[in-house]
Residue, then its C-alpha position, 0 to 999 in steps of 0.5 A: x654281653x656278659x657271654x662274650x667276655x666269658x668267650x673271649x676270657x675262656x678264648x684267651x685262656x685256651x689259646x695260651x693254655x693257662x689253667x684247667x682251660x687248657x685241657x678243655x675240648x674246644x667246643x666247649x671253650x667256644x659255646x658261650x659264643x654259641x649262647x651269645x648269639x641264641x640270646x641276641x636271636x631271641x632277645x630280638x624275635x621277642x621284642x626285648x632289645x625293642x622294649x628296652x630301648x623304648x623304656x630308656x628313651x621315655x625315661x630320658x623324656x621324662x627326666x627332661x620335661x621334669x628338669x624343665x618344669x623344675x626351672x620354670x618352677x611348676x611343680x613336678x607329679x609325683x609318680x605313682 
């Protein structure tokens, strides 16, 4: 994400010729495009994007079964 709004910043800035941007070839005010799809390729081929979802979802689980045993008022484990 953080490529993007690099791309979309250097983009806007070339576009209206503000800076030392202006004077930048345009392939290189376009690569953070070329960086952002690279990492969604390998962030996907690697199972990163896959691991990270599944991380929060048992966090979000985790958190609910906490809440509901503090409501009933058993005592939570502590994690290790």
């Amino acid at each position: 994400m953080y490529f993007l709004g690099i791309g979309i910043i250097l983009l806007a800035m070339k576009y209206m010729e503000f800076g030392p941007v202006a004077a930048w070839p345009w392939w290189l005010v376009l690569s953070p495009f070329g960086l952002a799809v690279a990492w969604w390729a390998w962030a996907d081929a690697s199972g990163y994007t896959k691991r990270k979802a599944m991380e929060k979802e048992n966090d979000r689980k985790q958190a609910r079964i906490d809440k509901n045993r503090e409501s009933l008022g058993i005592q939570t484990k502590k994690r290790r």
